[in-house]
PASEBA-1860 file (N, C-alpha, C; in nm, 3 decimals):
! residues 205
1> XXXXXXXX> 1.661/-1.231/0.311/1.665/-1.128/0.413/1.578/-1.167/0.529 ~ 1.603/-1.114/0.637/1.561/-1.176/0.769/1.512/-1.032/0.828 ~ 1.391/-1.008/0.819/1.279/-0.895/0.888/1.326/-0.931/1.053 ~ 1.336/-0.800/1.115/1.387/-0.814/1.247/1.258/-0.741/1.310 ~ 1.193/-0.817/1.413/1.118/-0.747/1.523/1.178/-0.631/1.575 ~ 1.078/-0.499/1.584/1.113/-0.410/1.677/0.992/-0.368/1.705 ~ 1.006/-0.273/1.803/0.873/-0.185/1.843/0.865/-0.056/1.732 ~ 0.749/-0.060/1.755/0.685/0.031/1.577/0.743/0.172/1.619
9> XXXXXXXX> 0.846/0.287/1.524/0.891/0.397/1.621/0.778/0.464/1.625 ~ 0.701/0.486/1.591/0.558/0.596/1.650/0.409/0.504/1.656 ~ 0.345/0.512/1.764/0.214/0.470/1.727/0.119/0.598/1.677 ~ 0.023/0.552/1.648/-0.078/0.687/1.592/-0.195/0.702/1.680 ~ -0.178/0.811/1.710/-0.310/0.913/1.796/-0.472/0.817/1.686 ~ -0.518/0.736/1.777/-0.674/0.691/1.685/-0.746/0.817/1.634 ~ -0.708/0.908/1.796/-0.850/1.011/1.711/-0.770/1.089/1.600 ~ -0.668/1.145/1.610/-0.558/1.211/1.487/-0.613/1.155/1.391
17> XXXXXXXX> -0.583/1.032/1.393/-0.589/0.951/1.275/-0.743/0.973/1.192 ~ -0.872/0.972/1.272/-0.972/0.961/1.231/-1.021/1.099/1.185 ~ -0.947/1.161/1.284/-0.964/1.339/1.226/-0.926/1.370/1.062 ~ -0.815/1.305/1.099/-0.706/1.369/0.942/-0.770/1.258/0.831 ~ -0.799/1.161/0.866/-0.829/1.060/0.772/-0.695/1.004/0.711 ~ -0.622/0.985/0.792/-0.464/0.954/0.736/-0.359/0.953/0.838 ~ -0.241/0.890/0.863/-0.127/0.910/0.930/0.012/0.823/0.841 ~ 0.087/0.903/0.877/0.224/0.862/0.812/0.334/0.840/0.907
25> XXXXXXXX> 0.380/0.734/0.858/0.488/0.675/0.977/0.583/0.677/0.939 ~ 0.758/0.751/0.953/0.837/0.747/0.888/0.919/0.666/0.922 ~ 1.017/0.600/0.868/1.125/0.473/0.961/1.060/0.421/1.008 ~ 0.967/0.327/0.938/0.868/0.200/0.980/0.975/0.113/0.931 ~ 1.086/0.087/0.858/1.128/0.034/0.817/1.300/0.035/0.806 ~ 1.396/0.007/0.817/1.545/0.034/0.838/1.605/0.033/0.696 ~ 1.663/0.130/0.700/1.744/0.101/0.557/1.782/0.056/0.502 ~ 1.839/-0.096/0.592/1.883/-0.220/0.561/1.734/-0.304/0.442
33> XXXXXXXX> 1.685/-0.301/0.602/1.534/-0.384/0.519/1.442/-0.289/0.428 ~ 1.478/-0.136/0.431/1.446/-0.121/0.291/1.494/-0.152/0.164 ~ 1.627/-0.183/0.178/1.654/-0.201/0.044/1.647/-0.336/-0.005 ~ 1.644/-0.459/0.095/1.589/-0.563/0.072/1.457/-0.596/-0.002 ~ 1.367/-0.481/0.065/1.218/-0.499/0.020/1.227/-0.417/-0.157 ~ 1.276/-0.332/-0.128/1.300/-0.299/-0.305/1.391/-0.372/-0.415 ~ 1.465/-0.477/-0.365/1.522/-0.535/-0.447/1.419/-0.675/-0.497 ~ 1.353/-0.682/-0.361/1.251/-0.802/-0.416/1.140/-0.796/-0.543
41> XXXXXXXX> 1.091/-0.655/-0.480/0.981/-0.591/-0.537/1.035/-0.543/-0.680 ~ 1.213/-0.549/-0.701/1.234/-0.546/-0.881/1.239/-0.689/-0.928 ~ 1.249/-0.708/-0.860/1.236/-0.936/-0.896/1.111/-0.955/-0.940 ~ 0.948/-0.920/-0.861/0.846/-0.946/-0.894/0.851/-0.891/-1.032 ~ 0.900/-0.731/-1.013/0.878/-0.669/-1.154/0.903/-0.711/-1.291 ~ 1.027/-0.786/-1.230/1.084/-0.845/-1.325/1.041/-1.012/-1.379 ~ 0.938/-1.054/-1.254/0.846/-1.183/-1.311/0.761/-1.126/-1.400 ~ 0.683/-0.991/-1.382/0.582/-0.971/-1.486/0.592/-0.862/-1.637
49> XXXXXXXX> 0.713/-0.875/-1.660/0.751/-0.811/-1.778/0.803/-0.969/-1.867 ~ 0.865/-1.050/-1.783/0.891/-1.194/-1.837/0.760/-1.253/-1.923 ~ 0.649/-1.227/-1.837/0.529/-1.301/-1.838/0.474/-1.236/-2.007 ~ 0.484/-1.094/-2.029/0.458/-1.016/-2.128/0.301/-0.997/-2.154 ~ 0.270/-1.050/-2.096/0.088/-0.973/-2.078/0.074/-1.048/-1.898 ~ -0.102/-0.982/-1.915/-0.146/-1.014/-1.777/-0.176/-1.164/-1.773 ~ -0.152/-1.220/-1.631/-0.112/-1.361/-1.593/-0.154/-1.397/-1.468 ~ -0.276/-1.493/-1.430/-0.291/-1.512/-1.341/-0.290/-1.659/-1.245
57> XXXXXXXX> -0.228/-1.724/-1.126/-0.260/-1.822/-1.095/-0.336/-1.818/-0.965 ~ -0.425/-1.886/-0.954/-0.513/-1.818/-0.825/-0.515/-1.688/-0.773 ~ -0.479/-1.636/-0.693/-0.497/-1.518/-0.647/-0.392/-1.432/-0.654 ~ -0.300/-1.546/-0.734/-0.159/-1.426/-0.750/-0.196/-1.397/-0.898 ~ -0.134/-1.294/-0.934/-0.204/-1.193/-1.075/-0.146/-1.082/-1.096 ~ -0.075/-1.072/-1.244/0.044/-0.935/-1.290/-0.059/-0.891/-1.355 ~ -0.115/-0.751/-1.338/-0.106/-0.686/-1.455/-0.035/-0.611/-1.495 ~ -0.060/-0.647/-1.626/0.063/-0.628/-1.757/-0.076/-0.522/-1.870
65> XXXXXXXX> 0.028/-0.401/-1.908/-0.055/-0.338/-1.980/0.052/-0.341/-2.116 ~ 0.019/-0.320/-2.280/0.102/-0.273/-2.349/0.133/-0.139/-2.365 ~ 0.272/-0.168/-2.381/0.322/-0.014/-2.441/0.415/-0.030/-2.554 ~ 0.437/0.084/-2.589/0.544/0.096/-2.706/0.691/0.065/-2.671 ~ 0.727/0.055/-2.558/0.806/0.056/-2.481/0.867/-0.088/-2.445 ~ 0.757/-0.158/-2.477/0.728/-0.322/-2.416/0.658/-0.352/-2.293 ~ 0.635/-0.447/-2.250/0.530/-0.490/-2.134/0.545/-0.381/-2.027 ~ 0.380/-0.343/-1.967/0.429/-0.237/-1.894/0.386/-0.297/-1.772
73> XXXXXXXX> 0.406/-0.282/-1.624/0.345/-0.394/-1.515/0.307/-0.310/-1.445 ~ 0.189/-0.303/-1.400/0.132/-0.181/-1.329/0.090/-0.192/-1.187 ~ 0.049/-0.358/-1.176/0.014/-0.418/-1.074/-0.009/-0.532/-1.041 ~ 0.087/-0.582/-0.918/0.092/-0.767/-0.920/0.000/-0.789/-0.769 ~ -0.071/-0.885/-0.772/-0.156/-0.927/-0.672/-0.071/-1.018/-0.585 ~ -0.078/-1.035/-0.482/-0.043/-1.135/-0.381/0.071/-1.184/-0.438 ~ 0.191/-1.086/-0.469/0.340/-1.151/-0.506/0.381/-1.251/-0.414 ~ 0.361/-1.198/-0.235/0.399/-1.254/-0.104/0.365/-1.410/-0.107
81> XXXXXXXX> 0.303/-1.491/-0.205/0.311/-1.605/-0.202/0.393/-1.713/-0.180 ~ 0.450/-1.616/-0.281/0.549/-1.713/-0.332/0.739/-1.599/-0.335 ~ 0.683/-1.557/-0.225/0.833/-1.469/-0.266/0.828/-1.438/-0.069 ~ 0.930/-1.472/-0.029/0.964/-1.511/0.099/1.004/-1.379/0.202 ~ 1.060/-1.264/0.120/1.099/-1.096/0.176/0.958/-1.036/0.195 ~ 0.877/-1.063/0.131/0.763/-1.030/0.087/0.685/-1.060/0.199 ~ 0.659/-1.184/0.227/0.598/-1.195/0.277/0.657/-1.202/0.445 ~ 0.732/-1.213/0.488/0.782/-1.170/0.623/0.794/-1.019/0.602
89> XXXXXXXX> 0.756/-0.962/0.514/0.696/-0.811/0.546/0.566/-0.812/0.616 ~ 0.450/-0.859/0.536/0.360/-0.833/0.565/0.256/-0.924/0.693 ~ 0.418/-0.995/0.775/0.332/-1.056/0.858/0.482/-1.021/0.998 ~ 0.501/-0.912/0.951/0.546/-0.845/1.052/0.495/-0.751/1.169 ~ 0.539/-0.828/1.288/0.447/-0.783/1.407/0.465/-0.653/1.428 ~ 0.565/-0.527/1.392/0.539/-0.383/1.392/0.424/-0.339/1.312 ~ 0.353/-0.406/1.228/0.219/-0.369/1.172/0.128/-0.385/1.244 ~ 0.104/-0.537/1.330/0.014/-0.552/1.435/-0.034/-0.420/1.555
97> XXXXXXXX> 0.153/-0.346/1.609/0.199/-0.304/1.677/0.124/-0.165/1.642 ~ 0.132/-0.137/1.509/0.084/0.056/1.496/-0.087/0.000/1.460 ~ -0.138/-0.105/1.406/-0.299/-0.108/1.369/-0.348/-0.110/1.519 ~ -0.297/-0.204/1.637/-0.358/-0.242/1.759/-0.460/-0.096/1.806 ~ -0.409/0.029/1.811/-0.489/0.100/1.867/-0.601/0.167/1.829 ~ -0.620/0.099/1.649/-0.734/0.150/1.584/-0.835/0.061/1.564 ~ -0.757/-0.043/1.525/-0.866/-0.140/1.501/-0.870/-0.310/1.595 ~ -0.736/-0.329/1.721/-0.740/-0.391/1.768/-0.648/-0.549/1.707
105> XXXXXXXX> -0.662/-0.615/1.807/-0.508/-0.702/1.760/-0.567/-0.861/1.695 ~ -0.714/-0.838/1.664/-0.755/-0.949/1.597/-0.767/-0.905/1.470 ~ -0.692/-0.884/1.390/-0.666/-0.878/1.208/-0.651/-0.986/1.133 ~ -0.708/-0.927/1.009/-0.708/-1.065/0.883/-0.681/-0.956/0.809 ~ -0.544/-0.981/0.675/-0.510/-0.965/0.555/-0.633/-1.028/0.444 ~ -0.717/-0.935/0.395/-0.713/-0.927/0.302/-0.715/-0.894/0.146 ~ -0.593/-0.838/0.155/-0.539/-0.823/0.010/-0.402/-0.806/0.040 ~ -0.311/-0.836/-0.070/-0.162/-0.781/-0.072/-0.121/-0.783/-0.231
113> XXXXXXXX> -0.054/-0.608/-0.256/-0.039/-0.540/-0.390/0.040/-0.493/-0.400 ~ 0.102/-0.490/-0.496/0.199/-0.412/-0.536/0.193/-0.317/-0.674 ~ 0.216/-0.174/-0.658/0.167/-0.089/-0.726/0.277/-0.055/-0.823 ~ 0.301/0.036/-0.921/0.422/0.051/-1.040/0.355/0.209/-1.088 ~ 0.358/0.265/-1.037/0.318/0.434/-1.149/0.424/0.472/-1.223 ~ 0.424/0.427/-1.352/0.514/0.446/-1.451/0.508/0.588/-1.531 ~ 0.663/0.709/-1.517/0.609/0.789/-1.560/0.497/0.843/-1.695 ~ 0.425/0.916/-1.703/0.346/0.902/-1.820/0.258/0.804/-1.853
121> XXXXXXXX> 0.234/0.717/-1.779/0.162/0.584/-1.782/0.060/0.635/-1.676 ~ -0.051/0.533/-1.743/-0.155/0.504/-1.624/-0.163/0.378/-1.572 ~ -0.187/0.432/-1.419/-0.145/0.360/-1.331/-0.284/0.228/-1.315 ~ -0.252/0.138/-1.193/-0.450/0.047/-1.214/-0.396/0.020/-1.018 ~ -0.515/0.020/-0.965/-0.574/-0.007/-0.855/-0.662/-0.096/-0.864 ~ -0.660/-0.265/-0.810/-0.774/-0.359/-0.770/-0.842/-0.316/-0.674 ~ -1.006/-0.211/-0.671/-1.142/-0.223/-0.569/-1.185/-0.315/-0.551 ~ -1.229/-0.299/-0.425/-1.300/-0.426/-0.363/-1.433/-0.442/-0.297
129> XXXXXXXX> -1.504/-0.467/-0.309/-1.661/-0.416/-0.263/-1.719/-0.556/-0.203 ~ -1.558/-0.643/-0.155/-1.604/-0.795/-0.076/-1.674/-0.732/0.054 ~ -1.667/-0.656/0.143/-1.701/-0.606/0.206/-1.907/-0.623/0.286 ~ -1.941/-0.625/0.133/-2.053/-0.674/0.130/-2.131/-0.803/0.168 ~ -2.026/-0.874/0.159/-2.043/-1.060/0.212/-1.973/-1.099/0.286 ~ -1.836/-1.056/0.294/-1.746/-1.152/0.367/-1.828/-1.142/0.520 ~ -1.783/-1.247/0.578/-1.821/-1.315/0.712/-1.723/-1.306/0.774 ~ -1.733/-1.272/0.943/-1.863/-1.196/1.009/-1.944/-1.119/0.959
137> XXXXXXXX> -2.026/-1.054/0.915/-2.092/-0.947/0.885/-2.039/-0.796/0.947 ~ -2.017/-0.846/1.127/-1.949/-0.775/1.237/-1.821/-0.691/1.193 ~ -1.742/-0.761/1.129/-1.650/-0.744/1.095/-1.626/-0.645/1.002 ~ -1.665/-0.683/0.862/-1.658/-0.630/0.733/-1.769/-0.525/0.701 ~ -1.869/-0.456/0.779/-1.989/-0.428/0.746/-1.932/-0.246/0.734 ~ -1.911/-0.235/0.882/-1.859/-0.090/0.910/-1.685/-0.096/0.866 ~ -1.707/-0.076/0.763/-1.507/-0.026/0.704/-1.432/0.089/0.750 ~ -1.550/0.163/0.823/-1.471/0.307/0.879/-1.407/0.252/0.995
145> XXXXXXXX> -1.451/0.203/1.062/-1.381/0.085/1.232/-1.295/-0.015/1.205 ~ -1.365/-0.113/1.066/-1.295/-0.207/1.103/-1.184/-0.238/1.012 ~ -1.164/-0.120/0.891/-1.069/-0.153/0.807/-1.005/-0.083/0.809 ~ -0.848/-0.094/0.784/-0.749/-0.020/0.748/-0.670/-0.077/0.647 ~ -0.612/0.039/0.573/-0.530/0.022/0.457/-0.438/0.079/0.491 ~ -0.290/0.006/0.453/-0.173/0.082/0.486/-0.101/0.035/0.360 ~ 0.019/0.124/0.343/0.062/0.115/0.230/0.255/0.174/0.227 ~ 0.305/0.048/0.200/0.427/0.102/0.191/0.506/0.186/0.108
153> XXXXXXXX> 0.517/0.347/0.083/0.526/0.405/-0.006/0.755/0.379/-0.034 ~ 0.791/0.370/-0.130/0.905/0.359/-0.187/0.943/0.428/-0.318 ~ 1.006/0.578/-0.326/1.034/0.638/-0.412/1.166/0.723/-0.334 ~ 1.238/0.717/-0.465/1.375/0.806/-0.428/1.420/0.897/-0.495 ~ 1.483/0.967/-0.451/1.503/1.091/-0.506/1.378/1.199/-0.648 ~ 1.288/1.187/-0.550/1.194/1.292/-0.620/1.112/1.350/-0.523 ~ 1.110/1.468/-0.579/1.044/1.612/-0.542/0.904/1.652/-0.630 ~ 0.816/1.563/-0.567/0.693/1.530/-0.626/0.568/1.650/-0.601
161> XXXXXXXX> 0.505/1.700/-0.722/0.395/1.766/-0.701/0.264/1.710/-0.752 ~ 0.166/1.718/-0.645/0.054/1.599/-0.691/-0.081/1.664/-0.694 ~ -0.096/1.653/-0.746/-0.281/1.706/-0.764/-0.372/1.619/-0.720 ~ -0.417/1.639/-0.636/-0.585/1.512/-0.580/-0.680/1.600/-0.564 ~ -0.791/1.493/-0.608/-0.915/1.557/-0.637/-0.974/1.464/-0.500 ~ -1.087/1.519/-0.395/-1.097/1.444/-0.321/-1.277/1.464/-0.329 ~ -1.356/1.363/-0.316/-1.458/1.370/-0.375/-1.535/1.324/-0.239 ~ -1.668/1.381/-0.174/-1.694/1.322/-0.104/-1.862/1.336/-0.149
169> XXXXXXXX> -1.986/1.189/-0.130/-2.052/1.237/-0.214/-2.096/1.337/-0.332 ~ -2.172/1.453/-0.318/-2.163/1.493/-0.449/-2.093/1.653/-0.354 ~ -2.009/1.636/-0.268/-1.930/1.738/-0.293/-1.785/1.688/-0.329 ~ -1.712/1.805/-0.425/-1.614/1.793/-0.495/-1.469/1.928/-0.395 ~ -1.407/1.882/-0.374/-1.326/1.983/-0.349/-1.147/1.960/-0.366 ~ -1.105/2.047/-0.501/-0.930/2.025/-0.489/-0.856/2.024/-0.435 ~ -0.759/1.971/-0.414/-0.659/1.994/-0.319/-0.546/1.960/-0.347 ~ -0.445/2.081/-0.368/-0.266/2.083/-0.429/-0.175/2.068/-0.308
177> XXXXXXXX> -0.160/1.939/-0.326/0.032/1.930/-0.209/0.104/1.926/-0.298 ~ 0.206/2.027/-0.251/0.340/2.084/-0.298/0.457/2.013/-0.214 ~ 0.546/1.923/-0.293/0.654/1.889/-0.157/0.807/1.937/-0.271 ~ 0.889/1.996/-0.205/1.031/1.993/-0.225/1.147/1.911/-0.191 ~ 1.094/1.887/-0.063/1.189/1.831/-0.052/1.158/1.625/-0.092 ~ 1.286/1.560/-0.117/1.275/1.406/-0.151/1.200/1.367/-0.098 ~ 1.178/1.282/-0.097/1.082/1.174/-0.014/1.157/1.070/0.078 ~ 1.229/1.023/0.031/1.372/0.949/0.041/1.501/0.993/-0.003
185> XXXXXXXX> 1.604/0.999/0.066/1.692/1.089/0.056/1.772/0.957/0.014 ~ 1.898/0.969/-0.086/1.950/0.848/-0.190/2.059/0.805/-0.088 ~ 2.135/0.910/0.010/2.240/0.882/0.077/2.159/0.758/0.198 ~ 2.053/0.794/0.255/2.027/0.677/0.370/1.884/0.638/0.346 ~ 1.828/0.579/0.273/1.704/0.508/0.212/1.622/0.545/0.353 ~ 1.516/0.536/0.364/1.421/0.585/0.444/1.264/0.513/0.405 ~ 1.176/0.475/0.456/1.042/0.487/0.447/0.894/0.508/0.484 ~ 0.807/0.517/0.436/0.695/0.557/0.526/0.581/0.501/0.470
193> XXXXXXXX> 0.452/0.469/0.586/0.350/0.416/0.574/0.256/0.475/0.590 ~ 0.149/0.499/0.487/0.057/0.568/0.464/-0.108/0.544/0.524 ~ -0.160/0.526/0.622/-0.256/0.415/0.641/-0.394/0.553/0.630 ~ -0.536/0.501/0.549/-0.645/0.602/0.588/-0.736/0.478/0.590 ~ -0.849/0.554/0.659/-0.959/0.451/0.667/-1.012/0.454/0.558 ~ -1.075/0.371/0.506/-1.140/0.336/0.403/-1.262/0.395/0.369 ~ -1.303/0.420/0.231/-1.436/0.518/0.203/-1.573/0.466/0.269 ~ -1.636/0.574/0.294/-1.725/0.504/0.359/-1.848/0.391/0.261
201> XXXXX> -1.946/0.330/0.292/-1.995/0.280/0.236/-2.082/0.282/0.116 ~ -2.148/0.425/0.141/-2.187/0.507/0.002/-2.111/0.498/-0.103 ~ -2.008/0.578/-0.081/-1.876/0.577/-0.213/-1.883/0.424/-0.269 ~ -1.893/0.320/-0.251/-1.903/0.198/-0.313/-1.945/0.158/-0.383 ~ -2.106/0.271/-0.352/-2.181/0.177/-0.495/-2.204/0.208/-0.577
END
């Protein structure tokens, strides 16, 4: 599949963004090249159920949890290596295009994941607390400025209710989103990108 340049359809308000601690971009992506990117992303899946436990070669890495079920894959590290859809995703200039007004057009990747929340299963997230060393100092020090996380969300046909607990030092406060309607509608695939700034530096340690 061949990722086509376009202009990003929405950029994001910086201060919105920093207000809400979040923005969502819908049709970051064409239906075409969504379904490209999900057919890849069952290929990886399908490298790390092959593999049947967790497997790592340098920085690429399945985890593989057991189940009763058989190998369960919860999360593959840096698939984009070695998998070519993949990675002309993530070095697609409409990403440059929506980060430029938050954090500016000198970016470095690093990390690239792919997530699996299997129903009834628990799910795994790789933290990262490189932050602390990596060089510049300039760079990596303040994560509220200089980092962003974005995240390509891909689910279809569900009408998801989610519970988050959102914790900020030692205050605690719940919070229930209710959605009805799909997320992705099955007749014309759709997607959206989730980007928040990153916790602040306290939360780390």
């Amino acid at each position: 599949m061949s990722i086509q340049p376009r202009a990003a359809p929405l950029l994001v308000d910086p201060a919105v963004w920093r207000r809400e601690g979040y923005a969502i971009v819908r049709a970051f992506f064409t239906p075409g090249e969504v379904a490209a990117i999900g057919a890849d992303i069952d290929r990886v899946h399908a490298e790390g159920v092959a593999h049947g436990r967790s497997f790592r070669h340098g920085n690429l890495f399945y985890k593989i949890a057991e189940d009763p079920r058989g190998p369960l894959v919860q999360m593959v590290q840096w698939p984009s290596y070695h998998r070519p859809v993949l990675d002309a995703v993530r070095l697609d200039p409409r990403f440059a295009a929506l980060l430029e007004p938050l954090i500016g057009r000198d970016v470095k990747q690093i990390i690239n994941q792919i997530h699996w929340k299997t129903p009834g299963a628990v799910g795994d997230f790789a933290w990262h607390q490189d932050s602390r060393f990596r060089e510049p100092a300039s760079c990596y020090r303040n994560l509220g400025t200089a980092y962003v996380q974005t995240g390509l969300v891909l689910q279809v046909g569900a009408s998801p209710v989610i519970n988050i607990v959102l914790e900020v030092g030692q205050v605690s406060e719940n919070v229930e989103v209710e959605a009805n309607a799909a997320l992705v509608e099955t007749r014309s695939s759709g997607i959206g990108q989730v980007m928040s700034p990153s916790s602040s530096d306290q939360s780390l340690r």
